[in-house]
DSSP file (Angstrom, degrees, kcal/mol; ACC not computed):
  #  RESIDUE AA STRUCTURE BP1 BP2  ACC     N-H-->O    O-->H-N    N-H-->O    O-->H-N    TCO  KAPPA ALPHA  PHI   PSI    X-CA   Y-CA   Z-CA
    1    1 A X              0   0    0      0, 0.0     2,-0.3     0, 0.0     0, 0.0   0.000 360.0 360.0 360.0 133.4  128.1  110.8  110.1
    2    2 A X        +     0   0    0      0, 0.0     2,-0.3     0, 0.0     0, 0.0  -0.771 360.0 105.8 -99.7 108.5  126.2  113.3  111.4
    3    3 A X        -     0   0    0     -2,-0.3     2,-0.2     0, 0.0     0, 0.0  -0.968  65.3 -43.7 165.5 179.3  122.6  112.7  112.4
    4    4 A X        -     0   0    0     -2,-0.3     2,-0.9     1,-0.1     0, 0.0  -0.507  45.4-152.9 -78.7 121.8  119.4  112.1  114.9
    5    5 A X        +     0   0    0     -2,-0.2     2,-0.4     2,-0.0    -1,-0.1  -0.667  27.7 171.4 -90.6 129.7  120.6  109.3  118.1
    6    6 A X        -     0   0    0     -2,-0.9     2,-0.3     2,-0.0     0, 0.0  -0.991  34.4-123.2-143.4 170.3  117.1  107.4  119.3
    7    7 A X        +     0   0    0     -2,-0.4     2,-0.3     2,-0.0    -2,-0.0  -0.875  31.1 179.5-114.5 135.0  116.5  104.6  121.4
    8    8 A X        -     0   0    0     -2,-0.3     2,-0.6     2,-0.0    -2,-0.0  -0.940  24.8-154.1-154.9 138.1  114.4  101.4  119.9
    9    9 A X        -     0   0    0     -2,-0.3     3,-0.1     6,-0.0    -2,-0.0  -0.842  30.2-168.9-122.2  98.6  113.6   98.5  121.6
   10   10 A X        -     0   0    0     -2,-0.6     2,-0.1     1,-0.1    -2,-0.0  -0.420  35.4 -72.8 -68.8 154.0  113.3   95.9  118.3
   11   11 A X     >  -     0   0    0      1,-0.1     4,-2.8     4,-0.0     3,-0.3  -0.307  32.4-127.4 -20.3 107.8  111.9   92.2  118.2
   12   12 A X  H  > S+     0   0    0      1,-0.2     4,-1.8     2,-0.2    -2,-0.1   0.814 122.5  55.0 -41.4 -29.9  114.2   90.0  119.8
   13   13 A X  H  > S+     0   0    0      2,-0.2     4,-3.4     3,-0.2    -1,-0.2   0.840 111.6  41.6 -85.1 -68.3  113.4   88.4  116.1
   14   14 A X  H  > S+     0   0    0     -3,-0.3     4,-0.9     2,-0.2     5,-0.2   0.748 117.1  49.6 -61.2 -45.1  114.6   91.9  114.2
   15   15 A X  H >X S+     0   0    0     -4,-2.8     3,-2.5     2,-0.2     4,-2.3   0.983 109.8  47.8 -58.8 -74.4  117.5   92.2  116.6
   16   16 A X  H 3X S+     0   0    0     -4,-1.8     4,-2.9     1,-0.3     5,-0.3   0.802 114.2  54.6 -22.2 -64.5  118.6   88.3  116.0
   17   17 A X  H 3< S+     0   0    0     -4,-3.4    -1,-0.3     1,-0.2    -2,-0.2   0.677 111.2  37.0 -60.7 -19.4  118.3   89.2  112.3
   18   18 A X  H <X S+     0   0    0     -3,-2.5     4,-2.8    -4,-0.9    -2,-0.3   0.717 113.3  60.9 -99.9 -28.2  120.5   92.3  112.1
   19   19 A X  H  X S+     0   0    0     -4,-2.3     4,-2.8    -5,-0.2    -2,-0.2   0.995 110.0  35.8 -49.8 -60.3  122.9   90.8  114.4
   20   20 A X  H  X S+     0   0    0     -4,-2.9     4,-0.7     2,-0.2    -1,-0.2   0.594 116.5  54.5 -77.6   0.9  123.8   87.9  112.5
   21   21 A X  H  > S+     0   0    0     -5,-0.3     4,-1.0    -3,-0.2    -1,-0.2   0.882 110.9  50.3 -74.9 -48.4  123.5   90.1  109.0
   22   22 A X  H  <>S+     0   0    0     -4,-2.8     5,-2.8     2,-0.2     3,-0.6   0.845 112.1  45.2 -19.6 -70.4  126.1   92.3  111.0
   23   23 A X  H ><5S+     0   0    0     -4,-2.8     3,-1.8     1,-0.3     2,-1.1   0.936 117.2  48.4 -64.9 -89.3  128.5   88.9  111.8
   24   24 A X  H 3<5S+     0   0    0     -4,-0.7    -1,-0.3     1,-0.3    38,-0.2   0.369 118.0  33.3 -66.8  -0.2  128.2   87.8  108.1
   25   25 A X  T 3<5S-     0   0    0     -2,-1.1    -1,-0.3    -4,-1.0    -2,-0.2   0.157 109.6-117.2-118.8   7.6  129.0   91.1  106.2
   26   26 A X  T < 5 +     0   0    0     -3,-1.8     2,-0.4     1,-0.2    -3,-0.2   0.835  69.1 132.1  37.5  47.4  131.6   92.3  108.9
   27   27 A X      < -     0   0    0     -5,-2.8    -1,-0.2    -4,-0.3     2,-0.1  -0.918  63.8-100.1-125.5 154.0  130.0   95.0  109.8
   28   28 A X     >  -     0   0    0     -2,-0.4     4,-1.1     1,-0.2     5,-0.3  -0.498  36.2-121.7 -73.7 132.2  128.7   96.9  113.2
   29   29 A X  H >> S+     0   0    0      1,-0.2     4,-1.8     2,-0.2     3,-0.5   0.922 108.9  58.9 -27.8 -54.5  125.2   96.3  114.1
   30   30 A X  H 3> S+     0   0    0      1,-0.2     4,-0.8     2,-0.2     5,-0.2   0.892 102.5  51.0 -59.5 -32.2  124.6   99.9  113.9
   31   31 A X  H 34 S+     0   0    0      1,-0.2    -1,-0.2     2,-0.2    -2,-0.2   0.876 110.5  44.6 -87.0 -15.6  125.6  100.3  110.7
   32   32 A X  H <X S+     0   0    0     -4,-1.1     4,-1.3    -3,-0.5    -2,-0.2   0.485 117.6  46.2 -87.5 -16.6  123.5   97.5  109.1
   33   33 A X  H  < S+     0   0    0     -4,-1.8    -2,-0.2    -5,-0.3    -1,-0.1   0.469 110.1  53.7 -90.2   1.2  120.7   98.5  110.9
   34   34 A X  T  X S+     0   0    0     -4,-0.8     4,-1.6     2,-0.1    -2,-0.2   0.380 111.0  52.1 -83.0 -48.6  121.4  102.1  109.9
   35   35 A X  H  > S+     0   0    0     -5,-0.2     4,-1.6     2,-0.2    -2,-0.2   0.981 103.3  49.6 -69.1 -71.4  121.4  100.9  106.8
   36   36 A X  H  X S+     0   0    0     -4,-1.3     4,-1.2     2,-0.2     5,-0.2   0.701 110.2  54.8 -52.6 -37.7  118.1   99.1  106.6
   37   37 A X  H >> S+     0   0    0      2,-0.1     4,-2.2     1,-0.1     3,-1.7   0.997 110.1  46.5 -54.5 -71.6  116.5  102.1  108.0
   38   38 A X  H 3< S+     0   0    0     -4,-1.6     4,-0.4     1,-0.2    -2,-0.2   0.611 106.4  60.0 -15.0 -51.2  118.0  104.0  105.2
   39   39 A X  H 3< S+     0   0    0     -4,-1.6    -1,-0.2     2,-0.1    -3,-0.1   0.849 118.6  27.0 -54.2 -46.5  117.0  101.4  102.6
   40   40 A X  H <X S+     0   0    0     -3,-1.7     4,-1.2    -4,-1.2     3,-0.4   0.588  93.7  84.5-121.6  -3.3  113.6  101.8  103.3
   41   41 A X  T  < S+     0   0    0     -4,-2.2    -1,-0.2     1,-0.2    -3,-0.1   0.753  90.3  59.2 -62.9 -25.5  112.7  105.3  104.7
   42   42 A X  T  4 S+     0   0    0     -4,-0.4    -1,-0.2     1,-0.2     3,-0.2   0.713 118.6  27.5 -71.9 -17.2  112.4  106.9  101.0
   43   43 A X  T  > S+     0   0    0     -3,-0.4     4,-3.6     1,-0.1    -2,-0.2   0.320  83.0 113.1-131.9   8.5  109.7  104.6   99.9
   44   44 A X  T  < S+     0   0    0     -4,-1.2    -1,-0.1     1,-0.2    -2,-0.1   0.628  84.2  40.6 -59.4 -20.8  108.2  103.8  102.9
   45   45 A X  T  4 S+     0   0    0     -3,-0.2    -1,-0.2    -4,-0.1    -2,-0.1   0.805 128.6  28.4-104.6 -39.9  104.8  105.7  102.0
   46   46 A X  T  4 S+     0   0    0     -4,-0.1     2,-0.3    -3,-0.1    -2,-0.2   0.669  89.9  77.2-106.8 -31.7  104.9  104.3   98.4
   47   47 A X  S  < S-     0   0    0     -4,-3.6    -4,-0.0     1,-0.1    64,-0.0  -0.522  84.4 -85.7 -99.4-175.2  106.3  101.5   97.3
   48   48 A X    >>  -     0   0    0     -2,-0.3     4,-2.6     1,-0.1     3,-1.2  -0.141  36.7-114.2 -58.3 146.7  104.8   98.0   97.8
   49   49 A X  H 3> S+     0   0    0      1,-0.3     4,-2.3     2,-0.2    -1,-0.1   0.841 117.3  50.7 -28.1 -63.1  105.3   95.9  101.1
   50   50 A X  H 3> S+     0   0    0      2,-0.2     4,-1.6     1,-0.2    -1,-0.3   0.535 107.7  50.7 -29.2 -46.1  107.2   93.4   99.3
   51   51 A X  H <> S+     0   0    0     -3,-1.2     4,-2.6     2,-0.2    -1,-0.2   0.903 111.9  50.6 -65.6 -60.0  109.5   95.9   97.8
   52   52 A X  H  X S+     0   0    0     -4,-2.6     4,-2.0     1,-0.2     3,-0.4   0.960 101.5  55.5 -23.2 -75.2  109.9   97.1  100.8
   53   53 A X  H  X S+     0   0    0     -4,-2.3     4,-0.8    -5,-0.3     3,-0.2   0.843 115.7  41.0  -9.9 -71.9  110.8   93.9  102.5
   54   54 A X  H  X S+     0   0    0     -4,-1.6     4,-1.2     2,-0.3    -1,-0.2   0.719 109.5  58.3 -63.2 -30.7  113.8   93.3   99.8
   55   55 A X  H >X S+     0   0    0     -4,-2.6     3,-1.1    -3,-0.4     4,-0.8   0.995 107.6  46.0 -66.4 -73.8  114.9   96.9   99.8
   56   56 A X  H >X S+     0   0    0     -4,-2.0     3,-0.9     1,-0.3     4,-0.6   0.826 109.7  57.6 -24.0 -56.2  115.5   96.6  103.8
   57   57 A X  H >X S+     0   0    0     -4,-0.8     4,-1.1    -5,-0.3     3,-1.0   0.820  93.4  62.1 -78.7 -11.7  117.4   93.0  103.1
   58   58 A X  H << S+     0   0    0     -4,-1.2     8,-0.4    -3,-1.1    -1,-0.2   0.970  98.1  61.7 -49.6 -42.5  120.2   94.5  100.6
   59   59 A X  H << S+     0   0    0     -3,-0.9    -1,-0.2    -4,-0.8    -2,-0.2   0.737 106.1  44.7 -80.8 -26.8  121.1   96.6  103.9
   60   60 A X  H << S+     0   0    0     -3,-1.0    -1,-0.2    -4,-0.6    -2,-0.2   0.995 105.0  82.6 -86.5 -50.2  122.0   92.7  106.0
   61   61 A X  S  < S-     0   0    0     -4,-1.1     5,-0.1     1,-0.1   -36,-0.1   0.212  85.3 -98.0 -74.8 153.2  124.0   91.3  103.0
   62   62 A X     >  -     0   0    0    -38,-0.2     4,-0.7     1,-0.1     3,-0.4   0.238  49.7 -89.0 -40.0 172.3  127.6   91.6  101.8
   63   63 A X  H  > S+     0   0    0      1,-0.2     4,-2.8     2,-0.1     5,-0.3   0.875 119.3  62.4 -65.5 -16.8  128.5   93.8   99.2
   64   64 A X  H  > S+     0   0    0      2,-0.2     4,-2.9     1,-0.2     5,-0.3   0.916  92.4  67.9 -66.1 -31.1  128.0   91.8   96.2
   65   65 A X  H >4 S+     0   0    0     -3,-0.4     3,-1.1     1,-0.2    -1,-0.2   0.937 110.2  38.3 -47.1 -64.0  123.8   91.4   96.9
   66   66 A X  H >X S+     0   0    0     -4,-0.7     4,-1.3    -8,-0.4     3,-0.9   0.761 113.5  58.7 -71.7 -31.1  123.4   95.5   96.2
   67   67 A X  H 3X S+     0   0    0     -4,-2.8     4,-1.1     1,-0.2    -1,-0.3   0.874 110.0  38.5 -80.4  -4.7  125.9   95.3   93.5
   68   68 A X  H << S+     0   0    0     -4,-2.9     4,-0.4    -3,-1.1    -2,-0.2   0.302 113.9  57.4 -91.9  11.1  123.9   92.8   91.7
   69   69 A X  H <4 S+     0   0    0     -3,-0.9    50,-0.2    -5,-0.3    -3,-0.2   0.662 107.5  48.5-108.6 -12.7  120.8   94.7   92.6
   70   70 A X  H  < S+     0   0    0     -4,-1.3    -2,-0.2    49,-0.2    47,-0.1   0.888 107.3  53.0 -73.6 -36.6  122.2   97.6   91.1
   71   71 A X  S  < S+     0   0    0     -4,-1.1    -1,-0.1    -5,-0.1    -2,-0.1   0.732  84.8 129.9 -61.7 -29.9  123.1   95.9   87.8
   72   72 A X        -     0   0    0     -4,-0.4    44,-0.2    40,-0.1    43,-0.1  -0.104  33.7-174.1 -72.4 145.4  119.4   94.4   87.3
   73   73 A X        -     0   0    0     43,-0.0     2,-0.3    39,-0.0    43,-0.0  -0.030  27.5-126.7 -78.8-175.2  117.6   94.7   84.1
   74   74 A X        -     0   0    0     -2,-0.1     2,-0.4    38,-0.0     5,-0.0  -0.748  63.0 -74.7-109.7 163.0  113.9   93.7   83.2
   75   75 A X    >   -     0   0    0     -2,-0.3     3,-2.0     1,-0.1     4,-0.4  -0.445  39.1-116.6 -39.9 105.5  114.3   91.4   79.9
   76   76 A X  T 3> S+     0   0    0     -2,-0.4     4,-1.1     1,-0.2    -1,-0.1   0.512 114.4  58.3  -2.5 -48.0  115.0   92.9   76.8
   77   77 A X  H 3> S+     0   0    0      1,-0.2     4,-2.8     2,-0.2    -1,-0.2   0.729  97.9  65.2 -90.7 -23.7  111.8   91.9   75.2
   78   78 A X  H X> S+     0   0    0     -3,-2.0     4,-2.0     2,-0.2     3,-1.1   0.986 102.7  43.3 -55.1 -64.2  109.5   93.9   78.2
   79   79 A X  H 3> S+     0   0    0     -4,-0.4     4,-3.5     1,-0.3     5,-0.2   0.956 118.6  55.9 -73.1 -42.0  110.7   97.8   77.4
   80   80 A X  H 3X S+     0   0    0     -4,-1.1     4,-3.0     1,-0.2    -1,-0.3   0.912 114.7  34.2 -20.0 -65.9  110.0   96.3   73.6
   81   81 A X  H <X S+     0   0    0     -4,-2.8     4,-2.3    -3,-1.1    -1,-0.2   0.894 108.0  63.6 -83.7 -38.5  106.8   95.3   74.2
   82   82 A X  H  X S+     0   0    0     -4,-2.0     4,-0.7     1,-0.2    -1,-0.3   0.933 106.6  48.2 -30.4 -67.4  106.0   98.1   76.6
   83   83 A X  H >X S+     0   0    0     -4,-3.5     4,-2.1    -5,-0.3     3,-1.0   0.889 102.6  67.6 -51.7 -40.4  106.5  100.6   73.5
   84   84 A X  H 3< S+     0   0    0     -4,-3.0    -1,-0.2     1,-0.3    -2,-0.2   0.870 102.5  39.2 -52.7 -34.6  104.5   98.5   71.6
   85   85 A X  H 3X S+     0   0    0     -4,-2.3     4,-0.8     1,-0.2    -1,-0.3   0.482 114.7  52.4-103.1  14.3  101.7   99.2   73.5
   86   86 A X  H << S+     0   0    0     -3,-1.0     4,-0.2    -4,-0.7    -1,-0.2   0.809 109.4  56.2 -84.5 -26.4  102.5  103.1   73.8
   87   87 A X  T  < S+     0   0    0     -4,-2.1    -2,-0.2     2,-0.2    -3,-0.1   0.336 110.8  36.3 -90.2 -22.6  102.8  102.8   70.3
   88   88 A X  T >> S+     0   0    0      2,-0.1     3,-4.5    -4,-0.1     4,-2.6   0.717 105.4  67.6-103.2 -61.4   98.9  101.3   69.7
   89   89 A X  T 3< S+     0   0    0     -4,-0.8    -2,-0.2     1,-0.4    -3,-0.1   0.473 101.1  64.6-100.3 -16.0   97.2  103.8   72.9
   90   90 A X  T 34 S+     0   0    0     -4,-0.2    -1,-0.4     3,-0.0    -2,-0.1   0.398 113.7  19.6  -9.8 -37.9   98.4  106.0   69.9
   91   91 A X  T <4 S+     0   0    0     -3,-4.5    -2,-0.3     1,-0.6     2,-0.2   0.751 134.8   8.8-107.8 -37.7   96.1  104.7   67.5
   92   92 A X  S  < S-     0   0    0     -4,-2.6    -1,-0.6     0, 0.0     2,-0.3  -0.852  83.1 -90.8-147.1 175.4   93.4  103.1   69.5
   93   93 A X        -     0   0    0     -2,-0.2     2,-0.1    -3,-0.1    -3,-0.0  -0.808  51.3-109.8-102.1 145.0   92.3  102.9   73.1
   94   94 A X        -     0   0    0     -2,-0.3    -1,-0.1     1,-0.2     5,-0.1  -0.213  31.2-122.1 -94.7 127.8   93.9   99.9   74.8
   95   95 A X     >  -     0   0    0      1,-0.1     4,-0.7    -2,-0.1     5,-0.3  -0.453  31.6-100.8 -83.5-175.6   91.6   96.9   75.8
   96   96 A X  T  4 S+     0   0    0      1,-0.2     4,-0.4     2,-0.2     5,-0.2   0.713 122.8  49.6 -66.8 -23.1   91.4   95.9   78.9
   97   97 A X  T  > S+     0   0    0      1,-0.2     4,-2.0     2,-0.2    -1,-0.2   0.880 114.0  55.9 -62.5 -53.2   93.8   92.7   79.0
   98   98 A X  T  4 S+     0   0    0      1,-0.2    -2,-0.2     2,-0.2    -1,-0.2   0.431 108.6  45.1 -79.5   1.0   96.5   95.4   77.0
   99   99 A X  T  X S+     0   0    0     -4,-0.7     4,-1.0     3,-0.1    -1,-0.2   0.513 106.9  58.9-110.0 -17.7   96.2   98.1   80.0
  100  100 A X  H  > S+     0   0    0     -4,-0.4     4,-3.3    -5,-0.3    -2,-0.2   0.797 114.7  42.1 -63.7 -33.4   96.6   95.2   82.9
  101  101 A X  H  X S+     0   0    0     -4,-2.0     4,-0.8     1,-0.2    -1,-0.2   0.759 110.9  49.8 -99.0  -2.4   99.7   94.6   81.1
  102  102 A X  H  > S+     0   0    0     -5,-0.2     4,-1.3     2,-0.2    -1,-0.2   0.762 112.1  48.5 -92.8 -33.6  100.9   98.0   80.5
  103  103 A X  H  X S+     0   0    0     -4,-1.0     4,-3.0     3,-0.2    -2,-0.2   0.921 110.8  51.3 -61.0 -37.8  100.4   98.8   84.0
  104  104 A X  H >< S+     0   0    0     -4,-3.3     3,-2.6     2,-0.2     5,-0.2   0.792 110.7  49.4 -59.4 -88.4  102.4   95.4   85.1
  105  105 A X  H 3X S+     0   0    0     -4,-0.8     4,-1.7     1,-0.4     5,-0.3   0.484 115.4  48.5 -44.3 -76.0  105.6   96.5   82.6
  106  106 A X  H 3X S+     0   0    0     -4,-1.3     4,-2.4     2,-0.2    -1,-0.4   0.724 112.4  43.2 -46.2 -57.3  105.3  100.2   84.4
  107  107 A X  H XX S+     0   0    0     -4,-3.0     4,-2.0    -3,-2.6     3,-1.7   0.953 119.7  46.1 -78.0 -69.1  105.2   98.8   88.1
  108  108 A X  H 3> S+     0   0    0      1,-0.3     4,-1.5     2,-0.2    -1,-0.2   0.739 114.3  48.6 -39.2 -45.8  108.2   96.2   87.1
  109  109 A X  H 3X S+     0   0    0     -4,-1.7     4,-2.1     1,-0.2    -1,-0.3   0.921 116.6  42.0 -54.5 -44.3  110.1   99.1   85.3
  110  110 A X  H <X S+     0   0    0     -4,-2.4     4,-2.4    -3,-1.7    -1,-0.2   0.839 112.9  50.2 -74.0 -24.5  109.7  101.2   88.2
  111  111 A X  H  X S+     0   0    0     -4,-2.0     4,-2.1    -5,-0.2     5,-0.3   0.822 110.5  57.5 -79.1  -9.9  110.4   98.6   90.9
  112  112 A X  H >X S+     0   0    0     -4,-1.5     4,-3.1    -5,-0.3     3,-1.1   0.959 108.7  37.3 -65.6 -91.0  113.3   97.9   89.0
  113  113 A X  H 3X>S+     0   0    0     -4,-2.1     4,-1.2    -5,-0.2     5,-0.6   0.974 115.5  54.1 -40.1 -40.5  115.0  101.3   88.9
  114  114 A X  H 3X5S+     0   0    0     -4,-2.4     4,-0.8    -5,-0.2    -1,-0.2   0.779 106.5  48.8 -95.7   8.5  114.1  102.0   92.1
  115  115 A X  H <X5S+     0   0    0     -4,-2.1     4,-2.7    -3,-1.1     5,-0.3   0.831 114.8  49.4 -64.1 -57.3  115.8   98.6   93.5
  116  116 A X  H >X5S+     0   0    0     -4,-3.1     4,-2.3    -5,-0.3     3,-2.1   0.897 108.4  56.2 -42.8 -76.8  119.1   99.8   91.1
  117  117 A X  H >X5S+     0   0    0     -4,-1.2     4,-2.0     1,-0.3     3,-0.5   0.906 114.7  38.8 -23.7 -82.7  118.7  103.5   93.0
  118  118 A X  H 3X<S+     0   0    0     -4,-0.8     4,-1.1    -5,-0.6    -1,-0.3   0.805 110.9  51.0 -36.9 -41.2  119.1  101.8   96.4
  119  119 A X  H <X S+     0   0    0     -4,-2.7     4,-1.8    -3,-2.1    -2,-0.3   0.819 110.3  50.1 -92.7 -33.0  121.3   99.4   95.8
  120  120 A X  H <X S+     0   0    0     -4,-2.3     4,-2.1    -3,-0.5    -1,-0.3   0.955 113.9  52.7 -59.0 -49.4  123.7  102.5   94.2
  121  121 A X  H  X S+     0   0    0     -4,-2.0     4,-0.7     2,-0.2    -2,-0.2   0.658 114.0  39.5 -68.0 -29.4  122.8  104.6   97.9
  122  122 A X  H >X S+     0   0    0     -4,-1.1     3,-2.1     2,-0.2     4,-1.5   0.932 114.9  51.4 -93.9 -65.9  123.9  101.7  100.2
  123  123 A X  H 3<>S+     0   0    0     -4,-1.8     5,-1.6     1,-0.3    -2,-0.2   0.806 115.7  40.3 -56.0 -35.9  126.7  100.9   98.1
  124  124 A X  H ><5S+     0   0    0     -4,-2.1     3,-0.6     1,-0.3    -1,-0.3   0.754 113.6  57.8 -82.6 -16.2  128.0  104.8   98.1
  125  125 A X  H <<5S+     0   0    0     -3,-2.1    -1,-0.3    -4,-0.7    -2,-0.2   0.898 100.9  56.2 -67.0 -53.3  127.0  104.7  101.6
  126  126 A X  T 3<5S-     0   0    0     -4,-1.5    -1,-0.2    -3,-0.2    -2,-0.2   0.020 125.0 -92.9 -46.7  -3.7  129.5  101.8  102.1
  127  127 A X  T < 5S+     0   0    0     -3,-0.6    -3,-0.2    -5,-0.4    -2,-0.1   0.524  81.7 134.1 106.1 -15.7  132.4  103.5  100.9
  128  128 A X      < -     0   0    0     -5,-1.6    -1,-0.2    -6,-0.3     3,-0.1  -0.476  59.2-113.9 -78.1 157.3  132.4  102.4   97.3
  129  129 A X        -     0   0    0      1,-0.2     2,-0.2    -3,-0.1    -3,-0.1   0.042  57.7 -54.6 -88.8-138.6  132.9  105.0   94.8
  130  130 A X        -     0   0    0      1,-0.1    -1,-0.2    -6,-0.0   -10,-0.0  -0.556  49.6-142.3 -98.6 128.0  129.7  106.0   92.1
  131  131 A X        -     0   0    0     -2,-0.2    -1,-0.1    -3,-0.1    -2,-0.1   0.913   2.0-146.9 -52.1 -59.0  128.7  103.3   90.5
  132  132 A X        +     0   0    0      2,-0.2    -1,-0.1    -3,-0.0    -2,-0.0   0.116  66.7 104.6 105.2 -20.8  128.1  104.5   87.6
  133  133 A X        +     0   0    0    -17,-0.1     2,-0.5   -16,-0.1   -16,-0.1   0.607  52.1  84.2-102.8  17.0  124.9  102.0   87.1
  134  134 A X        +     0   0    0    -18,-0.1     2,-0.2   -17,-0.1    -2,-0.2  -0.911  52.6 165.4-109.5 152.1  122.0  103.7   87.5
  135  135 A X              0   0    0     -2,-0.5   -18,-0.1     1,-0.0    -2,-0.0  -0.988 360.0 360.0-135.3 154.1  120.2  105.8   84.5
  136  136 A X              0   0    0     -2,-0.2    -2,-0.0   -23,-0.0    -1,-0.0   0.488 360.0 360.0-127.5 360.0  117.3  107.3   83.7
């Protein structure tokens, strides 16, 4: 792979923690920390801390974490309900209780895909071939 070399002096903490992701996934330290860079450099301006965080831990874990982070849904009854109220902001303007909660079902939808999205980019990153499970 082709790319920038820099020098970083991490957290004995940060270090400790990609070492022993390294030792439990087989993998070189550079490449799980490679990884975790990677994870979280697209969304670094945008998405939430938190999001972050979790986006950045897919990169220490085996494979299986990011292919069940690719697979996840939101509940059936959410995209449902979601429409419902695209389906109303159609007819009438939305109180205020029904635009807190259309704005949650949009941040969940979006943190959703854009957990799946990563978890497909590490995975293809890792050798595996196209997932095949994200859509839009």
């Amino acid at each position: 792979m082709a790319g920038q070399s820099v020098s970083v002096e991490l957290p004995t903490e940060v270090y400790n923690q990609i070492k022993r992701a390294a030792e439990r996934s087989h993998r070189p330290f550079d490449q799980v920390l490679v990884g975790a860079v990677t994870a979280v450099a697209p969304v670094i301006d945008t998405a939430p801390e938190a999001l972050r965080s979790s986006l950045a831990q897919l990169t220490y874990l085996n494979d299986a974490a990011p292919w069940q982070a690719a697979r996840a849904t939101i509940p059936a009854e959410q995209p449902q309900r979601l429409q419902n109220l695209h389906d109303l902001k159609q007819r009438r303007p939305l109180t205020h209780g029904e635009l807190a909660e259309e704005a949650e079902l949009l941040r969940l939808y979006r943190d959703t895909l854009l957990v799946r999205a990563q978890a497909a980019v590490l995975l293809k990153q890792r050798g595996w071939p196209d997932t095949g499970v994200v859509t839009v």
